[in-house]
Backbone as a printed PyTorch tensor [residue, N CA C, xyz], in Angstrom:
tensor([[[ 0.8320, -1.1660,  0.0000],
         [ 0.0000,  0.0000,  0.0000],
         [ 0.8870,  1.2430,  0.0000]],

        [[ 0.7120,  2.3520, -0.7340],
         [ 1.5260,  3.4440, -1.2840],
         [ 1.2090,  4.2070, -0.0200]],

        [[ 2.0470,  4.9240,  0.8530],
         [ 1.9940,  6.1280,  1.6570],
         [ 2.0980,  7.6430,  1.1460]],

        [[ 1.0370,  7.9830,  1.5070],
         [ 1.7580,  9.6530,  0.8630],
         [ 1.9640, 10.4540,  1.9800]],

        [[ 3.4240, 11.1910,  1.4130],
         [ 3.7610, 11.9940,  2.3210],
         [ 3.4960, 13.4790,  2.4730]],

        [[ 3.7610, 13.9930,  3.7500],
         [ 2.7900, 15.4190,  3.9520],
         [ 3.7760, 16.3290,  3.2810]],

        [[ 3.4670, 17.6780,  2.8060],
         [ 4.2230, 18.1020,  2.4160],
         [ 5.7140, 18.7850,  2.8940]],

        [[ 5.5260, 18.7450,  4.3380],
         [ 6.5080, 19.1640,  5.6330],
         [ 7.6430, 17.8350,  5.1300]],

        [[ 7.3370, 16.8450,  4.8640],
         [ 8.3380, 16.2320,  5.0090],
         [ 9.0900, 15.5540,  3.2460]],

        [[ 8.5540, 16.4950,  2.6110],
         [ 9.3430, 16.3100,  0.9150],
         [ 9.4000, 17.7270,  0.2870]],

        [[10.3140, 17.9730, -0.9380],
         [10.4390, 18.8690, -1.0140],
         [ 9.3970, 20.0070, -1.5470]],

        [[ 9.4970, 20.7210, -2.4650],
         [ 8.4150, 21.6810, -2.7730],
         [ 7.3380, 21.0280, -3.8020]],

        [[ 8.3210, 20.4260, -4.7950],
         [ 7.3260, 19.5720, -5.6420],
         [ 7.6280, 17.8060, -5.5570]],

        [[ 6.8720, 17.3020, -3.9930],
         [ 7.0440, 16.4010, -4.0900],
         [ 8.0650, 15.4150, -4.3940]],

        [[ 9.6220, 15.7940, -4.3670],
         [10.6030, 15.5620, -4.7030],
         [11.1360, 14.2040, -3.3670]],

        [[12.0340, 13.9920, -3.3030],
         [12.6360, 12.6420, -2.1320],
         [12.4020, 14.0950, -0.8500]],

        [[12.0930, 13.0750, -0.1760],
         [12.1230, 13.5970,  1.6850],
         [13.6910, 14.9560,  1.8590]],

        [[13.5320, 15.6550,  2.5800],
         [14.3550, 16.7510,  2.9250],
         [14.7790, 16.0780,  4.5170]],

        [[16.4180, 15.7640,  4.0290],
         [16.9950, 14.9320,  5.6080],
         [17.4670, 16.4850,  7.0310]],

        [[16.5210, 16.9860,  7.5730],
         [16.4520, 17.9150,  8.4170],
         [17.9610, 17.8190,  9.2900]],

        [[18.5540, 16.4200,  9.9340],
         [19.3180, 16.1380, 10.2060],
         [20.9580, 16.2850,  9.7150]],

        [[20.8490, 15.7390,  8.4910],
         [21.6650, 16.0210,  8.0430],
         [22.0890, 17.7000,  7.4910]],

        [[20.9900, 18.5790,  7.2510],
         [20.9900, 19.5170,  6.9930],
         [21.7410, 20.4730,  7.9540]],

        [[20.7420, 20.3050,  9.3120],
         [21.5870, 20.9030, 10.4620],
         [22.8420, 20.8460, 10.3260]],

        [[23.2730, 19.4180, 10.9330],
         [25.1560, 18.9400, 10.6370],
         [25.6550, 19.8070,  9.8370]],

        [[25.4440, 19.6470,  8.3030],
         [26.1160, 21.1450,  7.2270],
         [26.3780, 22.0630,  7.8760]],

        [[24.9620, 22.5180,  8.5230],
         [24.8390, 24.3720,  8.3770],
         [26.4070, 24.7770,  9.8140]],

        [[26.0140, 23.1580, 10.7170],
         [26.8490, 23.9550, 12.2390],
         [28.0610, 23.7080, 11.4490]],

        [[28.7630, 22.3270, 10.8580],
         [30.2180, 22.2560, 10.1730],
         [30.4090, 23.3350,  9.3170]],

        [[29.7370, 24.0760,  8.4200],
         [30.1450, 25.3300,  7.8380],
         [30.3860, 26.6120,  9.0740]],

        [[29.3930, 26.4920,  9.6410],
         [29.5310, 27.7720, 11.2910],
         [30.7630, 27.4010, 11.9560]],

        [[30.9940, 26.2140, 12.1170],
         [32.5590, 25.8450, 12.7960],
         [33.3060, 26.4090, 11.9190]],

        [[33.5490, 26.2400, 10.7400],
         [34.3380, 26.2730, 10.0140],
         [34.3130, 27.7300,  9.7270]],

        [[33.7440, 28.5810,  9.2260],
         [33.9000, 30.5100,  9.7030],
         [34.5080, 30.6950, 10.6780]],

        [[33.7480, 30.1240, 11.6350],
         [34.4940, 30.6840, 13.2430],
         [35.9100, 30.3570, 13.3790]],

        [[36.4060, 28.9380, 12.8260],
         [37.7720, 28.8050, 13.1690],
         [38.5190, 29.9140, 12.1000]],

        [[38.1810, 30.4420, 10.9500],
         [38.7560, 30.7020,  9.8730],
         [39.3000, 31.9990, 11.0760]],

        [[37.5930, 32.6480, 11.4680],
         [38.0810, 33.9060, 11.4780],
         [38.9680, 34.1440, 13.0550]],

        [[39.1390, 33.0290, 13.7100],
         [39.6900, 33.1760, 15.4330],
         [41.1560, 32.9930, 14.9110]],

        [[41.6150, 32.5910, 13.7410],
         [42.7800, 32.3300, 13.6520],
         [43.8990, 33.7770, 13.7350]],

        [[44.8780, 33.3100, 15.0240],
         [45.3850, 34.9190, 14.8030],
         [45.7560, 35.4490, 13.8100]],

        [[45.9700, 36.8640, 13.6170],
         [46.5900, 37.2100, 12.1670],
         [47.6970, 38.3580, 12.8680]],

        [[47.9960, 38.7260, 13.8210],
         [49.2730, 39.3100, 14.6550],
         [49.7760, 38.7380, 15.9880]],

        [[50.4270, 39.7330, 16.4620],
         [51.4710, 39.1710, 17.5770],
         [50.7540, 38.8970, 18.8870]],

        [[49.3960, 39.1560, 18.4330],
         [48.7720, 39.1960, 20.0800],
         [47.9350, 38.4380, 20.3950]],

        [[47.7380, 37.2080, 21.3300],
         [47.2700, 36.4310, 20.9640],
         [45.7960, 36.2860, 22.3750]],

        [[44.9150, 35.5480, 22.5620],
         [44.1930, 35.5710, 23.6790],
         [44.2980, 33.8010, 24.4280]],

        [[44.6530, 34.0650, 25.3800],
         [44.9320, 32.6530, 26.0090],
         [44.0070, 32.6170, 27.0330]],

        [[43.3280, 31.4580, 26.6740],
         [42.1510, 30.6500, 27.6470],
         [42.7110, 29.3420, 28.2580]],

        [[42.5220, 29.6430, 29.8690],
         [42.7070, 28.3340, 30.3410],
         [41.2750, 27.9690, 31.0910]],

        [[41.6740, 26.6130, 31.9490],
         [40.3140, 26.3900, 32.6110],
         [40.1200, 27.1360, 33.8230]],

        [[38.8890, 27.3650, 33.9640],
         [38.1040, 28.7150, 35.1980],
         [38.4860, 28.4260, 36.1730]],

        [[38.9840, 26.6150, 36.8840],
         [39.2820, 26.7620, 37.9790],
         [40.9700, 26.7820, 38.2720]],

        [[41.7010, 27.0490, 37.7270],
         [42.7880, 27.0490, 37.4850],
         [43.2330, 28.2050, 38.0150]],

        [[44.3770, 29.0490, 38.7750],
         [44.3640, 30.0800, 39.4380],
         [45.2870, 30.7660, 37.9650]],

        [[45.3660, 32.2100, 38.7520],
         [45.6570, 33.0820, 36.8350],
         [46.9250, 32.6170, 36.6610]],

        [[47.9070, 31.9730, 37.7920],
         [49.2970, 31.7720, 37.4520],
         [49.8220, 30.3520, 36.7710]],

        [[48.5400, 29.7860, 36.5330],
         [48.5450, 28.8900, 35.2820],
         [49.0350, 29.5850, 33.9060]],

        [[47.7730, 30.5430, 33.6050],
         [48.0970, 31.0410, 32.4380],
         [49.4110, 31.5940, 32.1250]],

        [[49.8150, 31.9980, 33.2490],
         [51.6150, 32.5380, 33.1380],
         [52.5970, 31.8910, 32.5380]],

        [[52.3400, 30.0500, 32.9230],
         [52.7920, 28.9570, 32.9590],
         [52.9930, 28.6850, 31.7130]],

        [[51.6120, 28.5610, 31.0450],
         [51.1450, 28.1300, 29.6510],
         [51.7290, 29.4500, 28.7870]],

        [[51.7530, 30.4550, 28.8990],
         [52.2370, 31.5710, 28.2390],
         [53.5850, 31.1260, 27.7950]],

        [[54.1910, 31.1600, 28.7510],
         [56.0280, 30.9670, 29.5970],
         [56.3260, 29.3850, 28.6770]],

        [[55.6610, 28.6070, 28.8150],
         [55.6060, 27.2780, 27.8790],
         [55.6340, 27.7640, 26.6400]],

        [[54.8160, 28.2090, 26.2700],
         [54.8790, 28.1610, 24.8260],
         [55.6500, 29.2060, 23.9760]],

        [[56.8450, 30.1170, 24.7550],
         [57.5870, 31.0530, 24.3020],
         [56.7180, 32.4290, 24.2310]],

        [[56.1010, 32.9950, 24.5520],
         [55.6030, 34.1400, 24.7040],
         [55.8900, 34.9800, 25.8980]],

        [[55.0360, 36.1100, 25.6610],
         [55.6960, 36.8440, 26.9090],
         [53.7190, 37.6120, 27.4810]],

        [[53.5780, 37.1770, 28.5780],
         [52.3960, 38.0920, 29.2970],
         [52.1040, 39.4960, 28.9250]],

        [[50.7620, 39.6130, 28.3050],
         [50.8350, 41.5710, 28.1980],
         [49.6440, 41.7910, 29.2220]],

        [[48.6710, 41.1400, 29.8050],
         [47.7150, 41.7940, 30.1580],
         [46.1050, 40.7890, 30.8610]],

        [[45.7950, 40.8880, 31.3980],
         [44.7590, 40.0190, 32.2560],
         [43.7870, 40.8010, 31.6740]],

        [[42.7100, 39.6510, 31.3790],
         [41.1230, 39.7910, 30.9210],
         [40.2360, 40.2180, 31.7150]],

        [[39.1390, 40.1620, 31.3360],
         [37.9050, 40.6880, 32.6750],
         [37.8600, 39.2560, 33.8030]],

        [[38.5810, 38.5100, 33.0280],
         [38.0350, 37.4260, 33.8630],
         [39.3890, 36.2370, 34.4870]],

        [[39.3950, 35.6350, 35.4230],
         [41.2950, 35.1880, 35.9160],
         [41.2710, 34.1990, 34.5910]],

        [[40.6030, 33.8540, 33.8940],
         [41.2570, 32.4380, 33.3330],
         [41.4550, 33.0510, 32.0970]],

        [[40.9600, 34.6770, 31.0260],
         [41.4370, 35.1370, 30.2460],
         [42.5920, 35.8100, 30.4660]],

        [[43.5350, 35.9390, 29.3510],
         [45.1980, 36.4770, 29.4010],
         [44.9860, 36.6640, 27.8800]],

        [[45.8400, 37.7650, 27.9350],
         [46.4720, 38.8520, 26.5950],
         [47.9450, 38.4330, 26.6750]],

        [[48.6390, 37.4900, 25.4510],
         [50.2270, 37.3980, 25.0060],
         [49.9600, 38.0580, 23.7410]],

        [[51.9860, 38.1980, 24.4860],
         [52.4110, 38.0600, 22.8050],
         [53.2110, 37.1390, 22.6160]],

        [[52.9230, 36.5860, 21.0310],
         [53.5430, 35.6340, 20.6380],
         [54.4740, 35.9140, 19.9090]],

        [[55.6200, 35.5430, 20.6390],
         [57.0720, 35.9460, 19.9810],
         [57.6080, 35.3700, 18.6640]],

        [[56.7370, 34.2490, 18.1360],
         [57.1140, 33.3310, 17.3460],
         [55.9840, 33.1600, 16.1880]]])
């Protein structure tokens, strides 16, 4: 027996089903994919996030690790302003 489907769930003219699921997935992997494009640094200054419970002299740590030098504390202890020497 043939089912017909409502129109919510095929396309405008009756075309194969529209996978809502898969659609989403696209739209956020393209949104990831802007966002990383545009967070990527493009100068010497970089923003370092550690975890919230971590006291700020972590971030010093992680700075100091990775060859940079401290410029400046965020609104918040676990944001930090480097520069990246490299």
């Amino acid at each position: 027996m043939a089912t017909r489907l409502s129109h919510e769930d095929t396309g405008r003219r009756g075309e194969r089903p529209v996978n809502r699921a898969a659609l989403c997935i696209h739209f956020l992997l393209f949104v990831l994919l802007v966002l990383s494009v545009w967070a990527m640094p493009r100068g010497p200054l970089v923003l370092v996030v550690t975890h919230p419970n971590e006291p700020p002299q972590k971030a010093m740590s992680v700075i100091a690790a990775a060859g940079g030098s401290f410029v400046a504390s965020g609104g918040l202890p676990w944001l930090s302003l480097a520069h990246a020497d490299s």
